[in-house]
C-alpha positions in Angstrom: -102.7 -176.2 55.5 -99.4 -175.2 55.1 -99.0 -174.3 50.5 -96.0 -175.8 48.3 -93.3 -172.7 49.4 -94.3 -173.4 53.0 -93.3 -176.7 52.7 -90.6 -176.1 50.7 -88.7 -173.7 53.1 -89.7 -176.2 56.7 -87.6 -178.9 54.3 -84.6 -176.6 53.9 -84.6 -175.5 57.6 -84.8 -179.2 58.5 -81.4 -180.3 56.0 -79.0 -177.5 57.9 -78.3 -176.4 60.8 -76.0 -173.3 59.4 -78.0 -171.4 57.2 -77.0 -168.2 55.7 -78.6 -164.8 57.4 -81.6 -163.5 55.0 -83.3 -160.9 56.8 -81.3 -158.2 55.7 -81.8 -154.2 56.8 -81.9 -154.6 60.4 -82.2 -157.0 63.0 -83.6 -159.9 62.7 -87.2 -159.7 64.6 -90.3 -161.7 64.8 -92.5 -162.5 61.8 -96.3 -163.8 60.8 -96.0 -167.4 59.8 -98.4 -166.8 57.2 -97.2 -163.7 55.2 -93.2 -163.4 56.8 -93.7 -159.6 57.8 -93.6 -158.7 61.1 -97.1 -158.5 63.0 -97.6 -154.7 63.2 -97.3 -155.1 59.0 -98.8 -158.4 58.7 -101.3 -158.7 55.4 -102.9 -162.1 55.7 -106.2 -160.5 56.3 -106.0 -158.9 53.3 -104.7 -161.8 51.4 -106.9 -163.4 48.5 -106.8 -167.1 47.6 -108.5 -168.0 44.1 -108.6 -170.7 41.3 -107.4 -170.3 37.5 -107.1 -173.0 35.0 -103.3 -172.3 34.4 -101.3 -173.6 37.2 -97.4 -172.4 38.2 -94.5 -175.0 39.0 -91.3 -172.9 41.1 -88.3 -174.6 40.3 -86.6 -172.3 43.5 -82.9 -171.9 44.0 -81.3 -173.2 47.3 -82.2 -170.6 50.0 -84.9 -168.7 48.0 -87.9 -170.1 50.1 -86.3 -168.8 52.9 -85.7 -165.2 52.3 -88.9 -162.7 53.9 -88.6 -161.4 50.4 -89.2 -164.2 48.1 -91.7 -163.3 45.2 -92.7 -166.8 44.6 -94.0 -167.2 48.2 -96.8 -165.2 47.3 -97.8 -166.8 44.2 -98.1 -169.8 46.4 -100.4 -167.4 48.9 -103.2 -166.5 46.1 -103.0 -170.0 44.0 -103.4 -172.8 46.0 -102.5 -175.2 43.3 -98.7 -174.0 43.1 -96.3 -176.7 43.5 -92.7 -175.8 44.0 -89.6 -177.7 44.1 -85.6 -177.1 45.2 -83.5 -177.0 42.5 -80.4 -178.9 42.9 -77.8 -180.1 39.5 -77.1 -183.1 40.4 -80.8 -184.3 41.1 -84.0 -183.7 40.2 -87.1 -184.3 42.6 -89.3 -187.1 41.1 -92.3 -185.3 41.7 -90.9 -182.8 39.3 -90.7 -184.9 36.7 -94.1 -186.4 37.2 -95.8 -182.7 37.2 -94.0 -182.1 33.9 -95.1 -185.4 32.5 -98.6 -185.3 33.4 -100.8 -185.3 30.0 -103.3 -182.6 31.6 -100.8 -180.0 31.5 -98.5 -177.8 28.4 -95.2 -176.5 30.7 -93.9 -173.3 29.2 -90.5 -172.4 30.7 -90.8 -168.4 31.5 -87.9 -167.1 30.4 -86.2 -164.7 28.1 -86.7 -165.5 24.8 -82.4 -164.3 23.8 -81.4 -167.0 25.9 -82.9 -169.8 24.3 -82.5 -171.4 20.8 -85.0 -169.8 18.4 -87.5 -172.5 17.5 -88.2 -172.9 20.8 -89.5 -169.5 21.7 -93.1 -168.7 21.9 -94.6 -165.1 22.9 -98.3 -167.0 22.7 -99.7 -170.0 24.1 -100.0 -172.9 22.1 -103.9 -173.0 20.9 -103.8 -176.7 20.0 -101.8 -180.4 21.0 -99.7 -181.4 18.4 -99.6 -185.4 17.1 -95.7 -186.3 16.9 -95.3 -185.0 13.4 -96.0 -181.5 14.8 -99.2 -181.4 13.3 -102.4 -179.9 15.5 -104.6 -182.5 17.0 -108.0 -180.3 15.8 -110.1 -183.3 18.1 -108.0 -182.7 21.2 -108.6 -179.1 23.3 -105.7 -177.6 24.4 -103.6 -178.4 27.7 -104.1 -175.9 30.5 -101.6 -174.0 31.1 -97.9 -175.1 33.2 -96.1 -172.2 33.7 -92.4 -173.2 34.8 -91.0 -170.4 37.0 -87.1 -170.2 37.5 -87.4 -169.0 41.6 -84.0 -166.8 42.4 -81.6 -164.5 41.7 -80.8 -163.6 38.0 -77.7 -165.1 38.3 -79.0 -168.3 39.6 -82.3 -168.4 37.5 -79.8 -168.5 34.6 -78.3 -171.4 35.7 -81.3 -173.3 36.8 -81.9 -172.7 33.3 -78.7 -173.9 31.5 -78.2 -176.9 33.6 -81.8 -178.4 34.1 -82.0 -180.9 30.4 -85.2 -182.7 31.4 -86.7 -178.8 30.6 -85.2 -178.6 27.2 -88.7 -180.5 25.4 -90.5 -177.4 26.6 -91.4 -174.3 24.9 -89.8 -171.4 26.1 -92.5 -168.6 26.8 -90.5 -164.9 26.5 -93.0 -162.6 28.1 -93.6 -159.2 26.3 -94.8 -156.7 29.1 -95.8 -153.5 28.3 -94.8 -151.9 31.9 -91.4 -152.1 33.3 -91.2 -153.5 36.9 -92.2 -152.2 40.2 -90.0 -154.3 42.4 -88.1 -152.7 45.3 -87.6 -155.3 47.6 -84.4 -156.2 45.9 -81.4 -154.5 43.9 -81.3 -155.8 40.5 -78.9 -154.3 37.6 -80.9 -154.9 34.7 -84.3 -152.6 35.1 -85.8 -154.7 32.9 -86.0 -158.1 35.1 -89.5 -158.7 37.0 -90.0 -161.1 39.9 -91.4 -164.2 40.3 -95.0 -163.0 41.3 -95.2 -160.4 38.7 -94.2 -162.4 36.1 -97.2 -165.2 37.2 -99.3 -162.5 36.9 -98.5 -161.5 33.4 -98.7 -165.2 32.6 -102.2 -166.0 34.3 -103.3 -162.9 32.4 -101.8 -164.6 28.9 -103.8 -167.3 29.8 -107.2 -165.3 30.4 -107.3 -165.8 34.2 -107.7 -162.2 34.8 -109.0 -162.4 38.1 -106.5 -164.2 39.5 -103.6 -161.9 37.6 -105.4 -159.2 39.4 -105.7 -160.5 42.5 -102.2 -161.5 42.6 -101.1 -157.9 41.3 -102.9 -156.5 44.0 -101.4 -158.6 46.6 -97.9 -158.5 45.4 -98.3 -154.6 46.1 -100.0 -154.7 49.4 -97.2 -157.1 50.9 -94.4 -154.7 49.0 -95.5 -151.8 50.7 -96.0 -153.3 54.0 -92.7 -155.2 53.6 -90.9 -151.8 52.5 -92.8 -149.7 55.5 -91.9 -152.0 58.1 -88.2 -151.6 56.5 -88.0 -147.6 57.3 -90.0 -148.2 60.6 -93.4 -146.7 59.3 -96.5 -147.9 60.1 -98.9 -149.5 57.4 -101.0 -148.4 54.7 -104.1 -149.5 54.9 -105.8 -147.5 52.6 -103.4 -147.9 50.0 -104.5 -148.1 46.1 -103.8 -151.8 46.3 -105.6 -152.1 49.0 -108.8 -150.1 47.6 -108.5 -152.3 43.9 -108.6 -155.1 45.9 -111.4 -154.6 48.2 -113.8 -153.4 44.8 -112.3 -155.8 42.3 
């Protein structure tokens, strides 16, 4: 069954007919339906699917689910439960809105702490619901985990951020890693910046879902180095240190 992103990207293939041209250093060429590399690279053998309590909402920019080198495609790949929606200013999908009202569920929109107004930043999850006056509801356990992803390109995740009011309730999580990133598919000027899939790994592992950050760290680097390999025309790693934490862990 196809996940959320799947679903997402047939719906923005179905709206236009003159889309822009994603696949970028080479020609375009044929590719897995499952993991978007082509099939001497392809990793969905090696691809894990597992449960956590913590769940991930992608709020995805307009052609993000359609470039090969979306991040948050495979977040969708290792959590099933992901939902992910198109982001547009004008309009917000229902569903959306539904998700982020649900009563099972504390959304956290990831983002960096400098860009939001102080009292909503957290660098912890909350331990407790709070009654209306703010104060802790000691007979009520704590909401799992919503962790609101902003799916695109700095530039865009920005705005997604600025202009998106029905997220303004929510705390704003600022994410405090203790490694700098190891994404290549993309350029980025600010070193600092991590993509979509390592940053729902660092929050799974906030949340104690180790095993499915794991998982997901290990995956993330599989499809990289396949993804990057079938770039320069190499063949696959197989054996690769992802591949060997994976297959033990």
């Amino acid at each position: 069954m196809p996940h959320a992103v799947s679903r997402l990207r047939a719906a923005c293939l179905a709206q236009s007919s003159a889309l822009p041209y994603l696949d970028r250093g080479g020609p375009r060429k044929p590719r897995c339906a499952g993991c978007r590399l082509i099939p001497s690279h392809c990793c969905c053998a090696l691809r894990p699917v597992v449960q956590a309590r913590a769940a991930v909402c992608l709020i995805m920019a307009e052609f993000e689910p359609l470039k090969p080198s979306n991040a948050g495609w495979l977040v969708a790949d290792v959590l099933p439960a992901t939902t992910a929606f198109g982001w547009s200013r004008t309009s917000v999908d229902p569903a959306l809105l539904d998700l982020l009202a649900d009563p099972q569920w504390q959304a956290y929109v990831v983002f960096p702490g400098e860009f939001a107004a102080p009292d909503r930043v957290v660098t912890a999850l909350l331990t407790a619901n709070a009654d209306a006056d703010g104060a802790a509801a000691a007979a009520s356990p704590p909401k799992r985990p919503l962790f609101v992803l902003l799916d695109g390109t700095w530039s865009e995740a920005r705005k997604i951020f600025r202009k998106s009011p029905y997220l303004n309730r929510f705390p704003v999580l600022s994410l405090q890693p203790a490694l700098p990133s190891t994404y290549r598919l993309r350029r980025s000027s600010h070193a600092h910046h991590f993509c979509t899939a390592e940053v729902a790994a660092l929050c799974l592992a906030l949340a104690g879902d180790l095993p499915a950050a794991q998982a997901l760290s290990a995956y993330f680097e599989i499809f990289s180095s396949r993804y990057l390999r079938a770039r320069q025309s190499l063949p696959p790693e197989p054996e690769s240190a992802a591949v060997h934490r994976f297959s033990v862990g």
